[in-house]
Each structure stands twice: as structure tokens, then as C-alpha cells.
N, C-alpha and C positions, 0 to 999 in steps of 0.2 A: 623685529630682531634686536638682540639685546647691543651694546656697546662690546666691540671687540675686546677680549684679553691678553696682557703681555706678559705677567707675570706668575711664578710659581710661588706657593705658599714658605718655600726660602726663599725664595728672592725679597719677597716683603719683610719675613724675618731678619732677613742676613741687612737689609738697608736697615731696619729698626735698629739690628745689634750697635748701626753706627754713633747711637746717643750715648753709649756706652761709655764711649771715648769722648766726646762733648761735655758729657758732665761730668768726667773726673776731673776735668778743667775746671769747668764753671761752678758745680757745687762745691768743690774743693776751695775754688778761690773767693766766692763771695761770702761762704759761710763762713768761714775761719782765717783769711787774711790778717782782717785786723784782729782781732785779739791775737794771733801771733805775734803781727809786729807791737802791739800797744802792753801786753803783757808775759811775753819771752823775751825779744828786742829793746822794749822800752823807749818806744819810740810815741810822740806825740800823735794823738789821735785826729787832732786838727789840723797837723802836718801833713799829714798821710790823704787824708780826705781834699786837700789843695794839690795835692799830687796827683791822683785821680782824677781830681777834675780838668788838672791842665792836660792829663794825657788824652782825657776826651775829645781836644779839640784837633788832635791828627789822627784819632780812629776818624772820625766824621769824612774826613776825607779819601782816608782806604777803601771804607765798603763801592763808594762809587766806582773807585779804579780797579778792584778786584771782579767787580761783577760783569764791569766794561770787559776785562782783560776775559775771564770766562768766555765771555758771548763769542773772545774773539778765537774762542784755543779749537785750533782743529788737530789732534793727535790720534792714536790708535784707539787709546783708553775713552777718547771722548774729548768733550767739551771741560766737564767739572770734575772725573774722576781724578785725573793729576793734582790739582790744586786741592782736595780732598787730600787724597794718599800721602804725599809730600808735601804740603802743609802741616801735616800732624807731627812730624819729624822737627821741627819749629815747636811746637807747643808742646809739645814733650821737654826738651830741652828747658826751653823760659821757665813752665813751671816747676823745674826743679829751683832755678838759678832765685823765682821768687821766694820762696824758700828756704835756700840757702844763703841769706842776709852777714855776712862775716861779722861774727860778735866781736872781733877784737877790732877794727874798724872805728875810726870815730863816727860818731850823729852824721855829720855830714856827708861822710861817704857813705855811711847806710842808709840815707836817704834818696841817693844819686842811684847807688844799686838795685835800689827798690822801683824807681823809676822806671831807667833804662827794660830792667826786667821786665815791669807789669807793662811797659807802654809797645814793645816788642812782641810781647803778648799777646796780648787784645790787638793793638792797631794793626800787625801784620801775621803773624801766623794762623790765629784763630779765625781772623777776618776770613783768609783765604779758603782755611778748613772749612768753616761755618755755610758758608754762601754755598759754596760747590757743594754739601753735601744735603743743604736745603733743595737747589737746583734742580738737582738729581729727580724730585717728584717729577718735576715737566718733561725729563727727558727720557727716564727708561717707561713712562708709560702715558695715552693720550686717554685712557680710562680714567674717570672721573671717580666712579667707584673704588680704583686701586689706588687711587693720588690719596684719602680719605683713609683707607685700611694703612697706605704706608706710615701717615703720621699720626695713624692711632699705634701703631706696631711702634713707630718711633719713641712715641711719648711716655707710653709702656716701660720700655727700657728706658728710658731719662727717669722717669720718676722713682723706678724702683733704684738704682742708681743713686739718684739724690738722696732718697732713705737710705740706702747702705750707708755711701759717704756721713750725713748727718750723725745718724746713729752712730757707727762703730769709730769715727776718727778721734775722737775725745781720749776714748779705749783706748787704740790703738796707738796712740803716743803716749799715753803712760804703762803702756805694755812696753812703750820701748825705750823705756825711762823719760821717759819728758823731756824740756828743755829746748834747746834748738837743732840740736844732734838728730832729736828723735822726731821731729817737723820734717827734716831733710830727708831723713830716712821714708817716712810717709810720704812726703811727694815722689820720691823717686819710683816707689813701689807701684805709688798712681800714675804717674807716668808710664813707667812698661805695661801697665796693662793696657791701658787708654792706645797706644801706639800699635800693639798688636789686635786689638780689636779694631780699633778704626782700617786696618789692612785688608784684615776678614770683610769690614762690612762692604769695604770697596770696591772689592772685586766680588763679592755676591750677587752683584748687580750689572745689567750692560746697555750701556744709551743704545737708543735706537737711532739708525739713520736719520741722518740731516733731511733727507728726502721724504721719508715714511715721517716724522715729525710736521713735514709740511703740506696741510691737506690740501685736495682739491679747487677748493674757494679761498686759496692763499696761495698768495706769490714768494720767492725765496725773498728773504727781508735786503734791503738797501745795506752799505755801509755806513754806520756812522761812530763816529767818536765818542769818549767820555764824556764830554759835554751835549753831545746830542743824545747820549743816554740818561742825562739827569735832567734835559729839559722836557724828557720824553715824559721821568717818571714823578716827576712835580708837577705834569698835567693830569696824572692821575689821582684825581682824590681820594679813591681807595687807597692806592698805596702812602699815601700822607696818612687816612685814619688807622692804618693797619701800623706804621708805623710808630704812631701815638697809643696805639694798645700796645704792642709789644714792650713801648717804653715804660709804661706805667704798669706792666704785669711784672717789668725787671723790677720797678721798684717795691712794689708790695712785696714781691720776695727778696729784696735784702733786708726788707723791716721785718719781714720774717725767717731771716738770717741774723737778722740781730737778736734774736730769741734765745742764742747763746749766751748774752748777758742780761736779757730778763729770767732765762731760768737761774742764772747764778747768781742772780744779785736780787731779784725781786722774789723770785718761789725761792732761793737760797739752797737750789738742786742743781747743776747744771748736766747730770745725767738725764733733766728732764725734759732737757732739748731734744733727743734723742726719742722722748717718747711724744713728743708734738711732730715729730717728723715722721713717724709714723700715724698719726691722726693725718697729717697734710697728703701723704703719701698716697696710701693705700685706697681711698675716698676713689683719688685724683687715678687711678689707675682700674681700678674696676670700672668708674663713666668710660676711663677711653674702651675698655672692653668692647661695652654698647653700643658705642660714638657712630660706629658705619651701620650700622640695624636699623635707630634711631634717625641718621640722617635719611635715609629711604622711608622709614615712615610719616616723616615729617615735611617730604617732598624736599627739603633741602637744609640748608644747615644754618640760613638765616633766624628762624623762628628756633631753632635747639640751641643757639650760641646764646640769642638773647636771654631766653627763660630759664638758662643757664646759671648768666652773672643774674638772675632776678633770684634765685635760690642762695649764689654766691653773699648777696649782700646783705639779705636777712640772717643768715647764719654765722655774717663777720659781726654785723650787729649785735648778737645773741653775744658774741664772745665778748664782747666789750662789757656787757653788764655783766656774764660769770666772771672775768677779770676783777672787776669792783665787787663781786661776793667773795673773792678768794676761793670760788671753787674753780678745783683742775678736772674732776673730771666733767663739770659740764662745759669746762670751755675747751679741752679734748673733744667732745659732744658736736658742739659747733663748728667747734672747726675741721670738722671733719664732714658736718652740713654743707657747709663753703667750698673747700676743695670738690667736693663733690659735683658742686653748680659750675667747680670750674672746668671740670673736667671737657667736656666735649670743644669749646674752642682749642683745647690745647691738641686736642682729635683731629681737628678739620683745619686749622688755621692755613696748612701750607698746602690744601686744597682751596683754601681761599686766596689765596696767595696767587695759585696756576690762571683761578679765574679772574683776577685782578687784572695779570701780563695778557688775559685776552683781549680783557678789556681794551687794554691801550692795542693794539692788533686789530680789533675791532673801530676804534676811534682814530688811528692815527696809521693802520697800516704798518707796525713793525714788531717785531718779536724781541724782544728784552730777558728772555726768562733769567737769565744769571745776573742783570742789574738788578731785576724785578726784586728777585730773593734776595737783595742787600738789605731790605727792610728788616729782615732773619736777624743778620751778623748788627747791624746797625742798632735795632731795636735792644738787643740782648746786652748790646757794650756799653752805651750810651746809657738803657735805664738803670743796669748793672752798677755800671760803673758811679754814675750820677749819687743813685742809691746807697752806695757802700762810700763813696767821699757825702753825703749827707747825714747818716750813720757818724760818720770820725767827724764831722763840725757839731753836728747835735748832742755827741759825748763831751766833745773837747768844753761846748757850753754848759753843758751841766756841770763842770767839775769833774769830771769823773776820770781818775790815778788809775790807770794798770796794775799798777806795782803795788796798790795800797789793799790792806786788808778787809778794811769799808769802805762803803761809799756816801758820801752824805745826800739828807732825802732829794735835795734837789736834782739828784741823780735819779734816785729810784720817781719821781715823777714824769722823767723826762722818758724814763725807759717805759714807762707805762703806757705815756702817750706814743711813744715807738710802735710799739707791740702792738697795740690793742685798737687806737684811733688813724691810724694814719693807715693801714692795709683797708678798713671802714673806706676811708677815704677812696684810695685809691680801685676798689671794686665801683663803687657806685660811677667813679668817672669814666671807667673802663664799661660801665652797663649803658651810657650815656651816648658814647661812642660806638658799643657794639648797634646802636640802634637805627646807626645810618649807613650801615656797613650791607645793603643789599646787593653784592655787585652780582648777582647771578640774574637776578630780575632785572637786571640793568641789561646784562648782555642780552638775554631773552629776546629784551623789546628793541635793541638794536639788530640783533640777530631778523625778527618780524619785519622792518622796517625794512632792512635788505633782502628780505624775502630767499633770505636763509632759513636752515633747520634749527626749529629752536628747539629748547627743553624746558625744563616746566620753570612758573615764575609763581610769586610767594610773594604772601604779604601776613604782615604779624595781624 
């Protein structure tokens, strides 16, 4: 007999729709942040990049407390839908306010404002958004096949999402005259959508009982505290390497956010950001199509994540030497090979993610699922974040003026090595890592040893 089902084919949609609202945040703010503030504001790019980073050091401390707090929410709606639903209400707001930067303001206050805004942001609304709507995989369903289709259904909507954003926001603020006026105008618009879809996707979905969550060969979990949920989840090494992919997949994609100033400064197109983001995109969303077929054929999703980034890194490869022939459409080509190889972890990851939290369940006897999923909000902020103030110190050192008409070569070198060597980089480390990441074959043989029911176990 197969694995019971909990879900309807909207219920998987309607949780997918909720990336919806994720990435009008996130695409919106790591793509185009800074060049708003460094060329509409006029604001230093190494400034900005030092801001970011200090802000990092109190998101780091959020995900753990919001995930604690999750574990601990018993209400109507559930465990994570509140912190969902009403956390978005919060990032709606902020991302206007980031934003709307007051030009007549001195430097200094437009750098305070920019702070307070982005660190309010990230550190607490999206934190709380983020985690609860991650969460949600472990709790409306104990189907390992529907945990796998949700975040292919999810990643789906993210990515097409991230292309839209990429693509039309350039447009779309000189459709509304430019300037700063027309930024505000643009987030705000992003904002109302992002707020009533995240509403939609929230309630398309319904946790399952506390009870029915907790099987047969499990006891209801102990109480413990924030700190006894972060000593839980720092004895899992899974969730340490999962959280070191996440972080280093934020950062290959703000180097490939900064593509906004290699296509305007190096290809001397910046509408041809727009068309690498649909090479990145669209790769990246037909894999997740496959991604749950695939993992069934491949008995599990260790051996398709790896062979995956093994595709990913010969195709970032390739784009490095078309970058150095000056061809775009073979390094369209490639990189469209790449996204492609990345697609299926972006598929399974938060089905990786549920088998991680058994993990520690299995080794330590307690259930974490909303700490567990901190590694989500934590990964996303932190490599994000890290990423785009790495971005504003790597400009700030090349020379490189906002406001000036050229930029001298030691700019254009620096954005090449942006672009083209550093996502190189950062796949292979990411392929490195996915290589120790069997935690299903782990459970398996824990599972045997207990002379529990296992399921099947994989080796590359």
C-alpha cells in the first residue's frame, strides 16, 4: 500500500502560489536595491554593503527565535499559518519604506533610513513570513511524495516570479518616469500584490492535527526552549550543510543579480539583464516540472540533487569562456545548461529539509519542524544579504561612480570576475556539499537499527 494522501491538486498550487509573495520581496530587493540606492539616491556602494552586513548580525538571531516561537504557536489557523499570513503585513510595508529613501534628506539620514528599513525587513518580518511558510511542508502533509511536488509547485512560482520581476522592473520604472518617484511607485505596486497572494496561498492550505502529525513510534515532543532548539539543531549536521547550500546558492544569485551592471556596463545593454533572466529562469522551471517523476525514478533525491550541480558546474564553466569570446548567445546557452542542473534541488530541498527534522527525531527524540526550517529564512538572509553587501564593497573597490557616465576598466574587470567567476565558484562549492547531504540513507539505517519501517536508502 502506497503512502497515505493529504492533499488536493490546489492545495499544492494554492501553497506554491505562496512564492509568489516571497519573491516580490526577494527578487525585488536583491536585484535592484543597490543600483537604486547607488545610482537614483547617490548613495555610496560601500556604504550600503557595510550596512547589510551589520544588519546581518541580528537577522542571525531571529530565525532561531521565530522558529522557536512557531514550534510553540497553538492557534486555530495552526502552528505557522499566523506568522505566515501576518508577517506579510510587515514586508509589505518595509518594502515600500525601502524604497522610499527621502531625497531631500541628508547622506546620513538616508543611510539610517535605509537601514532601519532593510534590517526590519529581513531580520523580522520576512524572517517570520519565511520560516512559517517553509514549515508548512511538515505540517499539512506527512507524504513525502507531496512535501517534493509542494516545493516543486513552489519553486515554479518563485522562479517564474523572479523572471517577471527581473525582466519588466527596468521597464516598468521608466514607464513611470524614472527617478525615485517611480521606484516607490514600483515597490508599492509589488507590495499589494505579494500581500494579497501570500493571503490566498495561506489559507489554501490546512495543518493537520498535532495528533495525526505524531505517528505511532513517536511520543508528543518534550518542551524546550530557544536554546534547546538551537543545541538541537547544531547537532544536526545536515542542517549545518543545508544551511551552507542555501547560503552560498543566496550568493551565486546576487552575482547574478549583479548582472544588472554587467549587462549595462560590460555588454553596454542593460535590457539584457532581462534576457539572461529568462535564460536563468525558465531552464530552472521546467527541471522542477520533472523534479517529483525524477525523484521516484531515481529512488530518491540524493543521487538527482548531485548530478544535478554536476550539470550546474560545467555549464557555469562554459559561460565563463563565452563571457571571454564576447558571445551572448552562447553564454545564454550555458547558462541556461546550469540553471537547468540546478533545478531539481531547488525542487526537493524542503523535502530535504522535513527529512533532516526527522533526523534529529530520530537521534534525539524531538520534533523541531519550525526551528528546523530556519535554515530557509536564515540561508536566504544571510547568503542574500552577505551577497549584495559583497556586490557594494567589490564595486566600491573597483571605482565604480553611480552617477558617472563611464566606468573605468578596472571596473569592467572586476564586474567580469562578478559575473562570470564567482557563481563558477560558488556551484562547484555547492556540488562539494551537496555530496554529503545523504540524510535519507542516514534515516533508513537508523530507522533498520530500530527495527522501524524503513524506506529505501541510495548511494551515488
Amino acid at each position: 500500500m502506497g503512502e497515505k494522501t493529504y492533499l488536493k491538486w490546489y492545495n499544492k498550487v494554492g501553497y506554491g502560489s505562496g512564492d509568489i509573495a516571497g519573491n516580490v520581496v526577494y527578487a525585488f530587493l536583491t536585484s535592484f536595491v543597490m543600483i537604486y540606492l547607488t545610482d537614483t539616491i547617490g548613495l555610496a556602494s560601500g556604504i550600503i554593503g557595510t550596512l547589510i552586513a551589520v544588519s546581518k548580525i541580528f537577522d542571525g538571531f531571529t530565525d532561531i527565535i521565530f522558529g522557536s516561537l512557531i514550534d510553540k504557536t497553538h492557534t486555530k489557523l495552526g502552528k505557522a499559518r499566523p506568522w505566515m499570513i501576518y508577517g506579510y503585513i510587515g514586508c509589505a510595508i518595509t518594502l515600500i519604506a525601502v524604497f522610499a529613501v527621502p531625497i531631500s534628506w541628508g547622506k546620513t539620514a538616508q543611510y539610517a533610513w535605509f537601514f532601519i528599513a532593510y534590517t526590519l525587513l529581513n531580520g523580522v518580518f520576512y524572517t517570520a513570513n519565511n520560516i512559517a511558510y517553509s514549515a508548512l511542508t511538515s505540517l499539512v502533509t506527512k507524504n513525502s511524495k507531496e512535501r517534493v511536488q509542494m516545493g516543486s509547485y513552489r519553486f515554479i512560482f518563485a522562479f517564474s516570479t523572479s523572471l517577471l520581476i527581473q525582466s519588466v522592473t527596468v521597464i516598468f520604472v521608466d514607464f513611470c518616469g524614472g527617478g525615485a518617484e517611480a521606484w516607490r511607485t514600483v515597490a508599492i505596486i509589488y507590495a499589494v500584490i505579494g500581500l494579497i497572494v501570500n493571503t490566498i496561498s495561506g489559507l489554501s492550505v490546512k495543518e493537520l492535527p498535532e495528533e495525526e502529525l505524531i505517528s505511532a513510534d513517536q511520543s508528543k515532543e518534550e518542551k524546550y526552549s530557544a536554546v534547546d532548539a538551537f543545541r538541537l539543531i547544531i547537532a544536526n549536521k545536515y542542517y549545518l550543510m543545508i544551511c551552507g547550500v542555501y547560503i552560498l546558492q543566496q550568493l551565486y544569485s546576487a552575482m547574478i543579480g549583479a548582472g544588472i551592471f554587467y549587462a549595462t556596463w560590460v555588454l553596454k545593454n542593460k535590457n539584457l539583464f532581462g534576457v539572461f533572466s529568462w535564460a536563468v529562469n525558465i531552464p530552472l522551471i521546467i527541471a522542477l516540472i520533472f523534479t517529483p517523476t525524477l525523484v521516484g525514478k531515481w529512488n530518491g533525491m540524493y543521487k538527482l540533487n548531485l548530478r544535478g550541480y554536476m550539470l550546474a558546474v560545467a555549464g557555469r564553466a562554459l559561460v565563463v569562456v563565452a563571457g571571454y569570446m564576447e558571445s551572448v548567445p552562447l553564454m545564454l546557452l550555458f547558462t541556461a545548461v546550469a540553471a537547468f542542473g540546478q533545478g531539481p534541488w531547488q525542487g526537493d530541498m524542503n523535502a530535504v529539509i522535513a527529512s533532516c527534522s526527522e533526523y534529529t527525531y530520530l537521534t534525539k527524540g524531538k520534533k523541531v519542524e519550525g526551528t528546523m526550517y530556519s535554515c530557509t529564512s536564515l540561508g536566504i538572509k544571510l547568503g542574500g544579504g552577505i551577497g549584495t553587501a559583497v556586490v557594494g564593497w567589490l564595486l566600491e573597490l573597483s571605482g565604480y561612480v553611480g552617477t558617472a557616465e563611464t566606468q573605468p576598466e578596472s571596473c569592467i574587470s572586476m564586474l567580469q570576475f562578478m559575473y562570470l567567476w564567482l557563481p563558477l565558484i560558488f556551484d562547484v562549492l555547492i556540488m562539494l556539499v551537496l555530496s554529503r547531504i545523504n540524510v535519507e540513507e542516514a534515516n533508513d539505517k537508523i530507522r533498520a537499527k530500530k527495527g522501524m519501517v524503513s524506506g529505501n536508502t541510495q548511494s551515488f
